[in-house]
C-alpha positions in Angstrom: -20.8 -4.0 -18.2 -23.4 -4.9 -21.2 -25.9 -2.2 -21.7 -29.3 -2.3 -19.6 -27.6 -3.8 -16.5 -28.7 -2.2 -13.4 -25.9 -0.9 -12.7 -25.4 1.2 -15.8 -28.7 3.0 -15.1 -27.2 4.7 -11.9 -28.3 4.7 -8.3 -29.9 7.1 -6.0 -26.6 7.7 -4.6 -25.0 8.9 -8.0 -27.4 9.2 -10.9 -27.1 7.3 -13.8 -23.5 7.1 -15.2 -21.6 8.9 -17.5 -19.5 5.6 -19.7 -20.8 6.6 -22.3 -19.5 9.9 -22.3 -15.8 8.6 -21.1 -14.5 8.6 -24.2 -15.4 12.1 -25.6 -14.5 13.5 -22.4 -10.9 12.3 -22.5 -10.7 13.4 -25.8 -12.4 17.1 -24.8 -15.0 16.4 -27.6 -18.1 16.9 -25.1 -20.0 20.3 -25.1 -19.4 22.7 -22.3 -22.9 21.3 -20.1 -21.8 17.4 -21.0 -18.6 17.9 -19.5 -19.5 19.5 -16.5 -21.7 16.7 -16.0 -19.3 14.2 -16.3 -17.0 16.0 -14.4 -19.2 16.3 -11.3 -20.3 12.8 -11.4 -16.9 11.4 -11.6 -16.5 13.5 -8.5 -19.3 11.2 -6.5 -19.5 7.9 -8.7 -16.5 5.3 -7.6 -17.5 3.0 -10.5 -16.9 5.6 -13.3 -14.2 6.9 -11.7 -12.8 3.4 -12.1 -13.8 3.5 -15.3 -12.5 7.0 -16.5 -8.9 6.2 -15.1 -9.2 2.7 -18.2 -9.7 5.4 -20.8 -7.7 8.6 -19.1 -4.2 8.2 -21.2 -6.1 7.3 -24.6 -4.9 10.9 -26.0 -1.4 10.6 -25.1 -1.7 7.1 -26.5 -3.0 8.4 -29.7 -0.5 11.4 -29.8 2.5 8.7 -30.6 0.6 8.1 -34.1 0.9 10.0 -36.9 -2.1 10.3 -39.9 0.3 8.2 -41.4 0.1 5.1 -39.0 -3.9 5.9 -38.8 -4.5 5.1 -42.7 
């Protein structure tokens, strides 16, 4: 979804989304109070949930490199 959709804002039912944060919370770079939030609006929001399960195996993706292969 593009940014500023309606949809990316959230809904009554869920709040407004987390995408944003998918990333760094699959990659446990979010502070302790982002990633609760993230975590307990996965636990309500279908669409991120969707979302989070794109970008779930991105560190063990990541863990076959080497620094090598990265420069």
């Amino acid at each position: 979804m593009a940014d500023g959709d309606a949809t990316d804002a959230g809904t009554a039912d869920c709040g407004p989304h987390v995408r944003p944060l998918l990333g760094a919370y699959v990659l446990g770079a979010l502070a302790p109070e982002e990633d609760l939030r993230v975590v307990d609006h996965l636990a309500g929001c279908d669409p991120c949930g969707a979302a989070y399960l794109e970008v779930a195996e991105v560190p063990s993706l990541l863990a076959l490199f080497d620094e090598d292969d990265l420069l």
